[in-house]
TORGUKOL-822320 format. One record per residue: residue number from 1; residue in one letter; x, z, y of N, C-alpha, C, CB in turn. Coordinates in steps of 0.1 Angstrom, whole numbers, always signed. Each point is the difference from the previous one (the first is absolute). Glycine has a CB too. Example, Ala and Ser with C-alpha at 12.3 -4.5 7.8 and 13.67 -1.06 7.14 Angstrom:
2
1/A/+132/+78/-57/-9/+0/+12/+9/+0/+12/-19/+12/-12
2/S/+15/-19/+23/+9/+0/+11/-8/+8/+11/+12/-22/-6
***
This chain:
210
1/X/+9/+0/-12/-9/+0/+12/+9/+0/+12/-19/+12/-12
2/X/+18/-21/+19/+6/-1/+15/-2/+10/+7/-2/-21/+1
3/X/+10/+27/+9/-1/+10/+10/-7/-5/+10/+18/+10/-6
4/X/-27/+2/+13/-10/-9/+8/+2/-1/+12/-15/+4/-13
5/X/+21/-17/+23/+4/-1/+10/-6/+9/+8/+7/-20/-5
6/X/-20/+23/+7/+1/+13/+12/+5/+13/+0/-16/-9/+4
7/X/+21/+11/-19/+5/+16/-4/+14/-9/+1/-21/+19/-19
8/X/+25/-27/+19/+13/-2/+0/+4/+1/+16/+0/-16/-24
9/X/-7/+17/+33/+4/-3/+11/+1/+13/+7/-7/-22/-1
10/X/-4/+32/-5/-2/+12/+6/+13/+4/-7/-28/+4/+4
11/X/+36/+2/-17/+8/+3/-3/+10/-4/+10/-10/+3/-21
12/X/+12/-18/+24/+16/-2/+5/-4/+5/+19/+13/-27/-23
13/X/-26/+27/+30/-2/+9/+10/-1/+12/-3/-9/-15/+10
14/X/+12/+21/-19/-3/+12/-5/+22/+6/-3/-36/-10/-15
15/X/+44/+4/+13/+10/+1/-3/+12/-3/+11/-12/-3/-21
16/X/+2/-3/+34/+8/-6/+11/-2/+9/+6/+1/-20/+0
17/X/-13/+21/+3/-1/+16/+8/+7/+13/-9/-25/-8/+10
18/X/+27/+11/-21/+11/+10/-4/+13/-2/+4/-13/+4/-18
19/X/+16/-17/+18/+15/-4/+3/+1/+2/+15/+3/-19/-19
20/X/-16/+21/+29/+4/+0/+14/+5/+15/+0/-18/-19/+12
21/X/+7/+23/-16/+3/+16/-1/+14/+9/-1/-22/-5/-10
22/X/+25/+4/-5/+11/-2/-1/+14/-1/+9/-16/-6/-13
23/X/+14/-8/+17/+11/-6/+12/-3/+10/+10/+0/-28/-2
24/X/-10/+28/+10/+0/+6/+11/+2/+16/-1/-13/-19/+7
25/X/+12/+27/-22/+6/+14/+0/+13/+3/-3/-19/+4/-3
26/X/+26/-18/-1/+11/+3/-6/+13/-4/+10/-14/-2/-23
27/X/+8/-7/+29/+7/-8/+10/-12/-2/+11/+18/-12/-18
28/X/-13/+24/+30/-10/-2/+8/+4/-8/+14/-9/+22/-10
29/X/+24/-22/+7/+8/-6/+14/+2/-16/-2/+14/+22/+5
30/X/-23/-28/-15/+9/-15/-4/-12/-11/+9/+13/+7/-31
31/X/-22/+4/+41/-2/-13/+9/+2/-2/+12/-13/-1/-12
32/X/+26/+15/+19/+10/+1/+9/+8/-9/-8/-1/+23/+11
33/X/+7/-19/-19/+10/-10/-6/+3/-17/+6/-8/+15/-22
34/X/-9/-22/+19/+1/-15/+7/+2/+1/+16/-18/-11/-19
35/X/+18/+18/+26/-6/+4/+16/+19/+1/+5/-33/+21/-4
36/X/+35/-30/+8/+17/+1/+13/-8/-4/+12/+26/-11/-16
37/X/-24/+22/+28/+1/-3/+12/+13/+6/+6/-25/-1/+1
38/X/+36/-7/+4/+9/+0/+7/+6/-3/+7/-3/+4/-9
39/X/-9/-7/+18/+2/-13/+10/+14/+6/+9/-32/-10/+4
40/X/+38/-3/+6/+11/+6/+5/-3/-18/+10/+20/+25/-22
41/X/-8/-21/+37/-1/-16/+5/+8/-3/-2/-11/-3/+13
42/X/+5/-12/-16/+8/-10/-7/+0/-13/+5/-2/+12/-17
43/X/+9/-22/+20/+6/-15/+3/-16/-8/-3/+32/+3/-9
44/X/-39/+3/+0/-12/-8/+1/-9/+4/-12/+12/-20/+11
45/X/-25/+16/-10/-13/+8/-5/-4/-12/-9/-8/+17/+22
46/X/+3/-20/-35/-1/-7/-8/-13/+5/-8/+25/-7/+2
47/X/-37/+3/-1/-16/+1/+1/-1/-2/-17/-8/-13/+28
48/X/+9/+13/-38/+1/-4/-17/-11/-7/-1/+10/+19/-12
49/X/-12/-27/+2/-9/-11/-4/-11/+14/-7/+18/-29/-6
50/X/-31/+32/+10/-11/+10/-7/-10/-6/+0/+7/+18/+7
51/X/-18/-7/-14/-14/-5/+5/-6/+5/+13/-4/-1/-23
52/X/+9/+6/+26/-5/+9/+16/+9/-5/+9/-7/+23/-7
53/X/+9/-31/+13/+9/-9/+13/-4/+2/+7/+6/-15/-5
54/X/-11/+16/+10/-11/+3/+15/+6/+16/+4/-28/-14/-10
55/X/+29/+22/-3/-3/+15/+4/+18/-3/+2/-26/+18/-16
56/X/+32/-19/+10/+18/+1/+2/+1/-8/+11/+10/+2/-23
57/X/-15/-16/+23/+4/-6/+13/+1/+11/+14/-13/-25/-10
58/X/+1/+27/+13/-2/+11/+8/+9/+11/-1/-21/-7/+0
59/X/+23/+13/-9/+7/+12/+2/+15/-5/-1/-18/+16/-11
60/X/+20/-30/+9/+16/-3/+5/+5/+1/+14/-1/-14/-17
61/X/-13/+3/+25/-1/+1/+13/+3/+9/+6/-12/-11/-2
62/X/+3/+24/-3/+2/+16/+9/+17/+4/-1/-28/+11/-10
63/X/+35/-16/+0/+12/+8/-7/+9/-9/+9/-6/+8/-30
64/X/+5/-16/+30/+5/-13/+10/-2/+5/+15/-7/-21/-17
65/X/-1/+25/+23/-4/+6/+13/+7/+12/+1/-21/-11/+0
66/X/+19/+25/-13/+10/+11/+2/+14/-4/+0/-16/+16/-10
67/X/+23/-33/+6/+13/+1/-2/+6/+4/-10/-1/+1/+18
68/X/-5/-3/-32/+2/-2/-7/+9/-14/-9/-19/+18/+10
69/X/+20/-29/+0/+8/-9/-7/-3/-11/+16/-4/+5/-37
70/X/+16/-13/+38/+2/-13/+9/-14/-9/-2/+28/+1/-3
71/X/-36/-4/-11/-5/-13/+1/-5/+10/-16/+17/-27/+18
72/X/-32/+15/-19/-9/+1/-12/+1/-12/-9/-16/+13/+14
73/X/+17/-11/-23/-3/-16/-11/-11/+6/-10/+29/-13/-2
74/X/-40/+3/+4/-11/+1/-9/+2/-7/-13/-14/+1/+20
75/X/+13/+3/-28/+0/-8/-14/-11/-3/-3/+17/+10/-8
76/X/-20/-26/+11/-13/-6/-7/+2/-14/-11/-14/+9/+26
77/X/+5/-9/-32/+0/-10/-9/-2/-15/+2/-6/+18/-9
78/X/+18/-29/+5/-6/-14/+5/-8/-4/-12/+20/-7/+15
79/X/-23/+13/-27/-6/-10/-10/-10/+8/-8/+21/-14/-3
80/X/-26/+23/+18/-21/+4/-4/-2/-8/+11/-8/+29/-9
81/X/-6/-36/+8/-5/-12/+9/-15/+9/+3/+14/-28/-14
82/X/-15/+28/+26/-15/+11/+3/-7/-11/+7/+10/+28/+5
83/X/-20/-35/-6/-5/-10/+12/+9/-11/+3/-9/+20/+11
84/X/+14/-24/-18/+11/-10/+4/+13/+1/+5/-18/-8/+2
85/X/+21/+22/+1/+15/+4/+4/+6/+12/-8/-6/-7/+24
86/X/+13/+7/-24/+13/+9/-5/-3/+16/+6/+20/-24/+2
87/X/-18/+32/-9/+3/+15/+7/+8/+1/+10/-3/+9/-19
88/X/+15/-20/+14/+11/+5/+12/-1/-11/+15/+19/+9/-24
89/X/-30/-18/+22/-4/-8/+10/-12/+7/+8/+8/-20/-13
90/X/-15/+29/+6/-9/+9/+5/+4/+9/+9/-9/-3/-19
91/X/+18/+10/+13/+12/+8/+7/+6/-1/+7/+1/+4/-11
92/X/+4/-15/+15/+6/-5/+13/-11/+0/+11/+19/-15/-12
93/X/-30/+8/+7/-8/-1/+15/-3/+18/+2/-15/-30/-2
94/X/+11/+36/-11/-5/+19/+6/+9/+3/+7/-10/+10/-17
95/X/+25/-9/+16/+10/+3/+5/-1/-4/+18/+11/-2/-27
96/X/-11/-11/+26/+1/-2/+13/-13/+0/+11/+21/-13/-12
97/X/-28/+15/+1/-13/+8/+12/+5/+15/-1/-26/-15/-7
98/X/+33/+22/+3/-4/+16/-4/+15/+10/+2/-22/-10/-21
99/X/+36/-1/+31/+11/+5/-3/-2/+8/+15/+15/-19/-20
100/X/-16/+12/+25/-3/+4/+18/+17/+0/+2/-29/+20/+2
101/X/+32/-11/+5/+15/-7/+6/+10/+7/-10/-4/-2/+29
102/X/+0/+3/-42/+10/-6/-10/-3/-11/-9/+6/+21/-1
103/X/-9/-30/+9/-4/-14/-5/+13/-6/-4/-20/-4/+15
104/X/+33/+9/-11/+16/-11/-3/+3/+12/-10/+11/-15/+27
105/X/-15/+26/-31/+6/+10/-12/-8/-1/-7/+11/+15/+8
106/X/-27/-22/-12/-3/+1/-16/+0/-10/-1/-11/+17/-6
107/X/+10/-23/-14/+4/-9/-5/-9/+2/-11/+23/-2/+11
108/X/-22/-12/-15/-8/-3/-15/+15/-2/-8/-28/-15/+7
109/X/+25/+21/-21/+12/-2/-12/-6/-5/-9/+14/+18/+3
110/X/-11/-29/-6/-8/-9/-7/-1/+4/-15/+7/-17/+16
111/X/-15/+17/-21/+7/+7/-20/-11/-8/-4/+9/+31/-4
112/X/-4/-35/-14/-6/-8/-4/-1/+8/-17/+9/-21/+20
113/X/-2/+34/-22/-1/+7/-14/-11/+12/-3/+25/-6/+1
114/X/-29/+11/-8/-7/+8/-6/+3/+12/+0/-4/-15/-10
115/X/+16/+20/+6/+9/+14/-4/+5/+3/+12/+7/-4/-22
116/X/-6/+15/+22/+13/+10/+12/+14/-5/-2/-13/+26/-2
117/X/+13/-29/-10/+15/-3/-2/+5/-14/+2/-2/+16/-15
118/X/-10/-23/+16/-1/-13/+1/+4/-1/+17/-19/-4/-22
119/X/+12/+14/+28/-6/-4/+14/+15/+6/+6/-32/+3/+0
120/X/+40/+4/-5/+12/+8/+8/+9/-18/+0/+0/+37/-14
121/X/+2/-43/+9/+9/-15/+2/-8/-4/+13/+8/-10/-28
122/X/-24/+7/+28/-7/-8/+9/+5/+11/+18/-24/-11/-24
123/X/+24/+21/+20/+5/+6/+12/+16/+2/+4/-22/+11/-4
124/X/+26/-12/-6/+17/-2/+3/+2/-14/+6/+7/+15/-20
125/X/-15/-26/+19/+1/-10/+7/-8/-1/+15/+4/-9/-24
126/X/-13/+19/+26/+1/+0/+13/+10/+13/+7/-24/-13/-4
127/X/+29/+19/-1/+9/+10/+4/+17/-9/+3/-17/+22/-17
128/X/+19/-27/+10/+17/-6/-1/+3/-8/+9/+1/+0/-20
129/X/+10/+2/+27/+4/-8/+12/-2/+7/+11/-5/-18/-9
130/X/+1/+31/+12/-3/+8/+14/+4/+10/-7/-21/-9/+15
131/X/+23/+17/+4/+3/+7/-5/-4/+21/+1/+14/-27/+2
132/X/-19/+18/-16/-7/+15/-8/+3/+3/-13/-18/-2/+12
133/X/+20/+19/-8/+3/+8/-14/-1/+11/-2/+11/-12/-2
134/X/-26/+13/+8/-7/+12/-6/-16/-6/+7/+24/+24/-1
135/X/-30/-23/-12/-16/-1/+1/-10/+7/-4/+6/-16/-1
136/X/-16/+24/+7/-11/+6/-7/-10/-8/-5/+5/+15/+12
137/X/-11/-11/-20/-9/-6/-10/-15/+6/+1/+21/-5/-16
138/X/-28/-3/+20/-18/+6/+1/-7/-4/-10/-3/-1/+23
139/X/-1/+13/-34/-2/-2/-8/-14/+7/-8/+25/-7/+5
140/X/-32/+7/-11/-11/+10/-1/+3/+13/-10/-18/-21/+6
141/X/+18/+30/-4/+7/+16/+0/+2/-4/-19/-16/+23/+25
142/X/+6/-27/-32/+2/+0/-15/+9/-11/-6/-22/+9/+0
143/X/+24/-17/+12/+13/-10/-8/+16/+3/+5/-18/-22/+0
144/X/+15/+38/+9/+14/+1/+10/+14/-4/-7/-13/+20/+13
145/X/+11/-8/-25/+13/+3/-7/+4/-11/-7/-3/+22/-2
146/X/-8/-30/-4/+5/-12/-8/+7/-11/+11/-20/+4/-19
147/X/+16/-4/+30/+0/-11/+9/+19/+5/+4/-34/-5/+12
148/X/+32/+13/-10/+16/+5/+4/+13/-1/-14/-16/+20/+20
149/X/+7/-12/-29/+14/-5/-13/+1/-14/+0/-3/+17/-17
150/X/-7/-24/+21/+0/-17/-4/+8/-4/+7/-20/-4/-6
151/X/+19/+2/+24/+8/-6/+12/+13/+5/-4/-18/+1/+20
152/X/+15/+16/-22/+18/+5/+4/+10/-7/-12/-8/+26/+11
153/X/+1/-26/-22/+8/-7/-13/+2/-16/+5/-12/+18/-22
154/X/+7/-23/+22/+1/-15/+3/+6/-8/+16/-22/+2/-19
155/X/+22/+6/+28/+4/-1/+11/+5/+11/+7/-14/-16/-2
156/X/+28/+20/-4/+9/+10/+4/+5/+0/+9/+3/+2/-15
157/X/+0/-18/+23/+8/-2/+11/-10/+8/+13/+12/-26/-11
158/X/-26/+31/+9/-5/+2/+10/-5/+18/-2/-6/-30/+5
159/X/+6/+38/+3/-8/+17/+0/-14/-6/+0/+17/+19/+17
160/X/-24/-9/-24/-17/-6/-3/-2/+17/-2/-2/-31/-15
161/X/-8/+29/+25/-10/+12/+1/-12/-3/-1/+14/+12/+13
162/X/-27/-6/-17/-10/+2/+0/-11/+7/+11/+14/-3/-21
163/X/-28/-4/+25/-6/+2/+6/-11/+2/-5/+13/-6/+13
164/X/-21/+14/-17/-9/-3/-15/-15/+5/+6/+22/+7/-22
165/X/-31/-17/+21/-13/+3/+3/-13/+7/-8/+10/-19/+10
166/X/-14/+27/-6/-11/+9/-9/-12/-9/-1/+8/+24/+8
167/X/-13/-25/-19/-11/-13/-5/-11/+13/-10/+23/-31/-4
168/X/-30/+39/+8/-7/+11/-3/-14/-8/-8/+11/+17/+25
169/X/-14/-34/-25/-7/-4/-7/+4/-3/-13/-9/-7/+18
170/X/+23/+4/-21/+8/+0/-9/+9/+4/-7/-7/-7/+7
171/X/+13/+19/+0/+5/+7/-7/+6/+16/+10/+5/-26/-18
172/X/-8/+38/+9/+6/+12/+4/+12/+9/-8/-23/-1/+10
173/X/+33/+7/-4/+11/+8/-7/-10/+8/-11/+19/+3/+23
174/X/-33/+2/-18/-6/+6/-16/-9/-10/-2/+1/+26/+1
175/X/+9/-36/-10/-8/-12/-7/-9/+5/-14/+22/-17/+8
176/X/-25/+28/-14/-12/+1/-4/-8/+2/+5/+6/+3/-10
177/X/-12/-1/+19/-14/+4/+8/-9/-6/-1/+8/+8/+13
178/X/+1/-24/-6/-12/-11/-4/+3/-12/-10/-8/+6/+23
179/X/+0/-12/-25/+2/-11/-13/+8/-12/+8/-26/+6/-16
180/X/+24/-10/+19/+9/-12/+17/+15/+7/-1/-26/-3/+26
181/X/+25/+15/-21/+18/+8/+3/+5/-3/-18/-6/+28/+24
182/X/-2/-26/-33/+7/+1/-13/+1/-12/-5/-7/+21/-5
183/X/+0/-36/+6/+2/-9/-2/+12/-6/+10/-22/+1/-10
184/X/+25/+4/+25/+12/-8/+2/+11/+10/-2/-10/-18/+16
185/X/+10/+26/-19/+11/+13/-3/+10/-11/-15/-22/+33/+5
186/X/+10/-38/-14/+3/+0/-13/+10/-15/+2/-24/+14/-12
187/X/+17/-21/+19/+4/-14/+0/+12/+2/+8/-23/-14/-1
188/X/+25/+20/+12/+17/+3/+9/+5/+6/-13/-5/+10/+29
189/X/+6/+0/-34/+8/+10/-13/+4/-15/-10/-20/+29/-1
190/X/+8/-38/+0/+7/-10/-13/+8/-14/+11/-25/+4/-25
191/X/+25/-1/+37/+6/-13/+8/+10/+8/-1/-16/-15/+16
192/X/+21/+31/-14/+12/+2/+7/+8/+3/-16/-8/+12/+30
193/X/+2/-6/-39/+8/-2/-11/+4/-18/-6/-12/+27/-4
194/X/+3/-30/+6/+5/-17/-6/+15/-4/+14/-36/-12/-10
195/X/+38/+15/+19/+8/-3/+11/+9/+9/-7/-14/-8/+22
196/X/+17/+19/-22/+8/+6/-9/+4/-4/-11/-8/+11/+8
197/X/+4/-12/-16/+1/-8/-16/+6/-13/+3/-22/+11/-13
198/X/+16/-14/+18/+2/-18/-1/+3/-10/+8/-13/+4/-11
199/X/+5/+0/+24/+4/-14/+11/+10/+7/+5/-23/-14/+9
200/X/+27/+29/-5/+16/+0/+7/+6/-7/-8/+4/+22/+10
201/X/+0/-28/-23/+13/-1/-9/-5/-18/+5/+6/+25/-28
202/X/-15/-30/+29/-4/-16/-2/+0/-3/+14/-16/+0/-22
203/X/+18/+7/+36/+3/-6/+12/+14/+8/+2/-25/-6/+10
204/X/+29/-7/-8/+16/+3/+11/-2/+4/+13/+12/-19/-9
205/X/-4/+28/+13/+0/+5/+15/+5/-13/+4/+4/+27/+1
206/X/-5/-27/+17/+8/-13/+7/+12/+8/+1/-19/-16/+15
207/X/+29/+4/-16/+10/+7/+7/+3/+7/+13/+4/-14/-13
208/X/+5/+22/+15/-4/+7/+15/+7/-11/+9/+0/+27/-5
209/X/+11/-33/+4/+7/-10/+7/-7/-14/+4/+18/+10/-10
210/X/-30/-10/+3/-6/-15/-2/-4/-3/+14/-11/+2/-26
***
């Protein structure tokens, strides 16, 4: 007799919720753990490819206004097509309605990859050739610490600090509370161990001289 898919489902919601439990009494600090804020100023402010762009754009702006970095580079995408244009064609016109007299310090950074690890080469090509070498990174608070082992391992030639945004619809340091905080708790925990395990050894840093 086959097990009966709705008792099969209640058991494994029935075993995920013991496993949250668990995690969160045994290990109550592992959702500080993802969370680096260390911001510091730096030669320039670099916006990460997210789903919330709007909310970082803005809060680069502000960080850019306290002097926080010379100049902003937005990281948007040329190959999502919204309406017939590009993210990062979109982006240039928001920008230049929305820089006001830092219209000659922000910038679109063109990226065309998927991954953080991917995207750290797309921004080393707009970084190289000026001169900067040290960048903060705006980033949303649950991808902080991954976003920083990632840059700092692969792009050594530059200081990379963290500016990390609180996203309270998606995720909180007590990621059991709600079901949203424990679904992206889980998915960061298997992106930053897989970057660990696997993509530090499968990307090369750039050289620092390059």
């Amino acid at each position: 007799m086959s097990f009966p898919r709705l008792q099969f489902r209640r058991l494994a919601a029935l075993l995920v919720a013991i496993l949250v439990v668990v995690l969160s009494l045994a290990f109550p600090n592992t959702g500080k753990f993802l969370v680096v804020d260390n911001r510091e100023k730096s030669d320039a402010i670099v916006v990460t490819q997210a789903d919330s762009l709007d909310t970082q754009y803005w809060f680069g702006m502000h960080l850019l206004e306290e002097g926080y970095g010379r100049e902003l580079l937005l990281d948007s995408r040329t190959d999502r097509i919204f309406f017939g244009r590009s993210q990062a064609e979109w982006a240039n016109d928001f920008l230049a309605k929305t820089a006001g007299r830092f219209s000659g310090q922000v910038k679109v950074c063109p990226i065309a990859v998927d991954t953080t690890s991917e995207e750290v080469y797309e921004v080393e090509n707009c970084l190289k050739g000026r001169s900067i070498r040290s960048v903060l990174l705006v980033v949303a608070d649950f991808h902080s610490h991954r976003s920083q082992a990632i840059f700092s391992r692969l792009l050594p030639g530059y200081h990379w600090t963290i500016a990390a945004i609180p996203d309270a619809g998606r995720f909180d340091v007590h990621w059991w509370r709600k079901r949203v905080w424990i679904r992206t708790a889980l998915i960061e925990w298997q992106h930053f161990l897989w970057w660990e395990l696997l993509d530090r050894w499968r990307y090369s840093p750039v050289p620092v001289d390059r």
